[in-house]
C-alpha positions in Angstrom: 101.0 -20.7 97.8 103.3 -18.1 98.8 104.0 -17.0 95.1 100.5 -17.1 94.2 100.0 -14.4 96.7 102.8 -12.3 95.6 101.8 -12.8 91.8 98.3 -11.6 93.2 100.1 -8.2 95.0 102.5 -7.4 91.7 98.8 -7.7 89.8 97.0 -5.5 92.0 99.9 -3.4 91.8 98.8 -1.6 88.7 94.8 -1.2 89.6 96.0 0.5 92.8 98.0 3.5 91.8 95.8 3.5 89.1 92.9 4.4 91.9 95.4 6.7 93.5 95.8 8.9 90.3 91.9 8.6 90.0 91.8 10.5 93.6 94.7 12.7 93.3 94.1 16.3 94.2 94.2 18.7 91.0 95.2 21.7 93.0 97.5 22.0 95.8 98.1 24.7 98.5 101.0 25.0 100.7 100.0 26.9 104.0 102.8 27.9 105.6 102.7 29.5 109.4 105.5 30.7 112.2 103.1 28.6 114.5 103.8 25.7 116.4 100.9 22.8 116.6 100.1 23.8 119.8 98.8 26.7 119.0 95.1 26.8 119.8 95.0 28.9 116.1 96.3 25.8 114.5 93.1 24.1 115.1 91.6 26.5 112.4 94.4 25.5 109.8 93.8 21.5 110.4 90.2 22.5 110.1 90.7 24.2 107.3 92.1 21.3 105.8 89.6 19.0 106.3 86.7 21.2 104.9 88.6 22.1 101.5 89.0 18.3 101.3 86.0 17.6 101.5 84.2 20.7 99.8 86.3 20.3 96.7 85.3 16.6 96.3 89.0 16.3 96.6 90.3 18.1 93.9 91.9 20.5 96.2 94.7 19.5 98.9 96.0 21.5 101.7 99.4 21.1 103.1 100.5 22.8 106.4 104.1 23.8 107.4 104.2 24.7 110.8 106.9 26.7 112.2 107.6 28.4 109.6 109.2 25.6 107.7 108.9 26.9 104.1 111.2 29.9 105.5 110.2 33.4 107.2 106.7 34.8 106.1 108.4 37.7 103.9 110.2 35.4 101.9 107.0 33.2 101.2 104.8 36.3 100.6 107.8 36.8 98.1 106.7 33.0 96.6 103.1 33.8 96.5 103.3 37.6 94.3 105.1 35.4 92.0 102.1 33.5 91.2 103.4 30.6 93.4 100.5 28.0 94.7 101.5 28.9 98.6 99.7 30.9 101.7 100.8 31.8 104.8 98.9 33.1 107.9 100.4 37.2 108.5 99.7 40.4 110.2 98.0 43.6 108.3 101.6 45.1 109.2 103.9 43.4 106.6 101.1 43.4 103.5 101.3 47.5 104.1 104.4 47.1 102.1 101.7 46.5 99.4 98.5 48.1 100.7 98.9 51.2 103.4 95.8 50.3 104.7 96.7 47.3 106.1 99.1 48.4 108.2 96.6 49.8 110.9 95.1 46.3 112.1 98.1 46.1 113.3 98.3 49.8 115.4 97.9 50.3 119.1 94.9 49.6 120.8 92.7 49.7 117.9 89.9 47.3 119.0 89.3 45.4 122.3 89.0 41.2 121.7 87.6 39.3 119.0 84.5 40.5 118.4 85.8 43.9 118.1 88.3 43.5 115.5 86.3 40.9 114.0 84.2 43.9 112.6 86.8 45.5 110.7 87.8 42.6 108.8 84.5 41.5 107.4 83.2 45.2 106.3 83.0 46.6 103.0 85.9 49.1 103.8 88.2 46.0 104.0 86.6 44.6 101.0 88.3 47.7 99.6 91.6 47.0 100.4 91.3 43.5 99.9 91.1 44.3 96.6 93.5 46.8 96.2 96.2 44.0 97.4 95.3 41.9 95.0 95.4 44.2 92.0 98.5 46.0 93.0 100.4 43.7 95.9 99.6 40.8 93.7 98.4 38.7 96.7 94.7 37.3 97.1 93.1 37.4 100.8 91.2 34.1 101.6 90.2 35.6 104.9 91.9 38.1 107.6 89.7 36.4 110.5 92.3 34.4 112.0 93.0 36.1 115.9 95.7 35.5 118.0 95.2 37.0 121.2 96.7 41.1 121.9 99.8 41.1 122.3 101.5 41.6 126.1 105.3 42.0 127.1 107.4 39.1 128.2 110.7 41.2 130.0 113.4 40.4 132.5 112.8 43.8 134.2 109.1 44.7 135.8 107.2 47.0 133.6 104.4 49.4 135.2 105.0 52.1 132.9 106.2 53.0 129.6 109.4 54.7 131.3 110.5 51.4 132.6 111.1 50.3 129.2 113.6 53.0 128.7 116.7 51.4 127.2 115.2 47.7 126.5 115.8 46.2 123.3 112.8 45.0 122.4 112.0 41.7 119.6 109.3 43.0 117.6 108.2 42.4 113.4 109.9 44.9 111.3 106.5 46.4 110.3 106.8 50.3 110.9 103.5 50.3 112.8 104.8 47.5 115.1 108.3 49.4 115.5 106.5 52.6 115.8 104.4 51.6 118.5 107.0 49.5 120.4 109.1 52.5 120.0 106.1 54.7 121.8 105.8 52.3 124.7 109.4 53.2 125.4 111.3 50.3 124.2 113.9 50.1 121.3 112.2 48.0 118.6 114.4 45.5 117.6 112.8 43.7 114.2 113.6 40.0 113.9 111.8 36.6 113.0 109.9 34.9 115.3 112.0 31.7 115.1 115.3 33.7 116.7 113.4 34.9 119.6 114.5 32.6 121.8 117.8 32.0 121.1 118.5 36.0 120.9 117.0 36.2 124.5 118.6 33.4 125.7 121.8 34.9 124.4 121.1 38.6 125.5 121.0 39.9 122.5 117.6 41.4 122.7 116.2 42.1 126.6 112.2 41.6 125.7 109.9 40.6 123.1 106.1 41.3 122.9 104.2 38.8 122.1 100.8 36.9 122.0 100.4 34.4 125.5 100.1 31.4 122.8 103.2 32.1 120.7 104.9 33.0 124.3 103.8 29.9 125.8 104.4 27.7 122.6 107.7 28.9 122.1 109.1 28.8 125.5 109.5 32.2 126.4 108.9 31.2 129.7 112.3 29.8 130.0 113.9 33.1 129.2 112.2 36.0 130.5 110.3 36.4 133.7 108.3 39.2 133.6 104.5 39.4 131.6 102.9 42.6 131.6 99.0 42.1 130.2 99.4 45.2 128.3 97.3 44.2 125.4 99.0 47.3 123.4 98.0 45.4 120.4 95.2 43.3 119.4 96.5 40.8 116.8 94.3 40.1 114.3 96.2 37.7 110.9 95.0 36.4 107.1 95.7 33.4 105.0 97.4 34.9 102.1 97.8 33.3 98.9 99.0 33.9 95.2 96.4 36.5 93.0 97.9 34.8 90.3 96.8 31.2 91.4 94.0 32.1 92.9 92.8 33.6 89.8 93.6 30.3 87.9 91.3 28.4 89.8 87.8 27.3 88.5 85.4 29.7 90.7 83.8 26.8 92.4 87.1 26.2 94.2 87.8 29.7 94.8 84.6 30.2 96.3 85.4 27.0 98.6 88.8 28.6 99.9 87.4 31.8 100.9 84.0 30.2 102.2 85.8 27.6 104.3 88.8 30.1 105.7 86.3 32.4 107.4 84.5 29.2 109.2 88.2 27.8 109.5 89.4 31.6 111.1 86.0 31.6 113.5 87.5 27.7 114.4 90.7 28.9 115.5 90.4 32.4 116.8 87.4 30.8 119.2 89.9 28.5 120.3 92.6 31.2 121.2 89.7 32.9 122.7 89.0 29.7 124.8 92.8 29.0 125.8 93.6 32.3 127.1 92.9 31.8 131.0 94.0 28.2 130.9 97.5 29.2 129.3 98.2 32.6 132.0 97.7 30.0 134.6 100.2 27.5 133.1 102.6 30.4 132.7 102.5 31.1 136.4 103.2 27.8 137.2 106.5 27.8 135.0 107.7 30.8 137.1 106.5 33.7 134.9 104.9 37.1 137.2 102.3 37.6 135.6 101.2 42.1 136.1 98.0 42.9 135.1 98.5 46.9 135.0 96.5 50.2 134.6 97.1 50.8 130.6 96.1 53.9 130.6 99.6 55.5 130.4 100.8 53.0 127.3 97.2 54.1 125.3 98.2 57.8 125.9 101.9 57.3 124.9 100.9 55.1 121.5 98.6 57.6 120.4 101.1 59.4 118.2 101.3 55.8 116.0 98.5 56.7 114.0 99.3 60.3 112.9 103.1 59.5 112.6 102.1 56.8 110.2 99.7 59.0 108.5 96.8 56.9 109.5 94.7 59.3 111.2 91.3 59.3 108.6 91.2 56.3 108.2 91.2 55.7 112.5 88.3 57.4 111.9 86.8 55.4 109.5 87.6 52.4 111.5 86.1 53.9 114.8 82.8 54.2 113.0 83.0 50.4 112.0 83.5 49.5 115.9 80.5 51.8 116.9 78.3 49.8 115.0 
């Protein structure tokens, strides 16, 4: 009896991977992101890839890497220009290496919350450049809906006033309109991936970093700083970026699914953030952190220079008349 039934596996054998093959994704797309699972953002991305699933009838497979485990976002940005079948979730910042325009989602005090920013992102101007990234950076935006809180400072030294920061080396991307600005608070902007943040603190070789509460909270930062000042200088809005080139190669029925399910997936997981917010400053009180809530006045004033500096003074303008709306 016993090899009767293993004659009867080694036969089904065959008729089982051949159903495998049968359901076997066509496409695949590596999703790689410098957050942890925790993240209330990472809802979105598991989300996400669930509805491509199932929207493709399966011909389409998402894989996520959290924490950054395909490498640092530059390098996989590097992946994706050169027609590479990856994405990773980024700031407006680092893609103004390829489109200027970018680079002001990511300047001081540009919109207040999700709602604000939100805006921006889903307006014909952005449509504009959107475009111009793919045609010239080489990169395809699925959708650049995916919020992450603002950004507030997590120091060892109490911050009231841009002058306090005078002298603090400060983790920050290596974006010039995130150096620029962290520059303009006071601090000395030192660029570095996210995934050395902690060590470097712990080992003193940076004295702050600015960052959103759930990236704070889900990497520990908690443990070594003790200072967060709700400053709020910047209001972080990211996209899922992916290969032109691949995107391009798809059939449009699957490229419409991508950038159809992304913006749900983005409203899934910036909602989320949205909802975790109080829950998490509470937490990091109760790990010791001092949490300020100060009068921002004096850091809006100081970071104003960002946008002229960086030349993006029109197109402020241009934005401003999208958040009137």
């Amino acid at each position: 009896m016993k090899n009767l039934g293993l004659r009867a596996l080694v036969l089904a054998l065959p008729i089982a991977f051949a159903g495998s093959a049968v359901l076997a994704a066509e496409y695949t797309l590596n999703v790689n992101t410098a957050l942890t699972t925790t993240d209330p953002l990472y809802k979105g991305l598991t989300a996400f890839q669930q509805m491509v699933a199932k929207d493709s009838g399966g011909k389409l497979q998402v894989k996520l890497f959290p924490n950054s485990q395909l490498g640092p976002d530059e390098d996989v940005m590097v992946q994706a220009r050169s027609g590479a079948p990856v994405a990773v979730i980024v700031d407006g910042g680092r893609l103004a290496n390829y489109t200027k325009a970018f680079g002001i989602l990511g300047a001081p005090y540009l919109a207040s919350g999700y709602k604000g920013i939100r805006k921006v992102v889903t307006s014909p101007l952005f449509d504009g450049w959107a475009k111009d990234l793919h045609d010239q950076g080489k990169l395809q935006v699925l959708s650049f809906n995916w919020w992450q809180g603002e950004r507030e400072l997590w120091t060892n030294v109490k911050v009231t006033k841009p002058s306090d920061l005078k002298g603090v080396r400060m983790r920050t991307p290596g974006a010039p309109v995130w150096t620029e600005t962290v520059r303009a608070m006071g601090a000395t902007p030192t660029p570095m991936p996210w995934a050395d943040t902690y060590s470097a603190l712990q080992q003193k070789a940076i004295d702050a970093a600015e960052a959103q509460l759930p990236a704070g909270e889900g990497s520990k930062l908690y443990e070594v700083t003790h200072y967060l000042t709700m400053t709020g200088h910047i209001n972080l809005i990211t996209g899922m970026i992916t290969s032109a080139k691949w995107y391009d190669s798809l059939p449009k029925d699957l490229q419409k699914v991508l950038t159809t399910d992304a913006l749900k997936a983005g409203d899934i997981g910036s909602y989320a953030t949205k909802d975790s917010l109080a829950a998490l400053e509470k937490t990091l009180k109760k790990q010791g952190m001092e949490v300020d809530h100060i009068d921002t006045a004096p850091f809006k004033k100081a970071t104003e220079v960002v946008y002229e500096k960086l030349g993006y003074g029109k197109l402020h303008a241009e934005v401003e008349k999208i958040l009137a709306q």
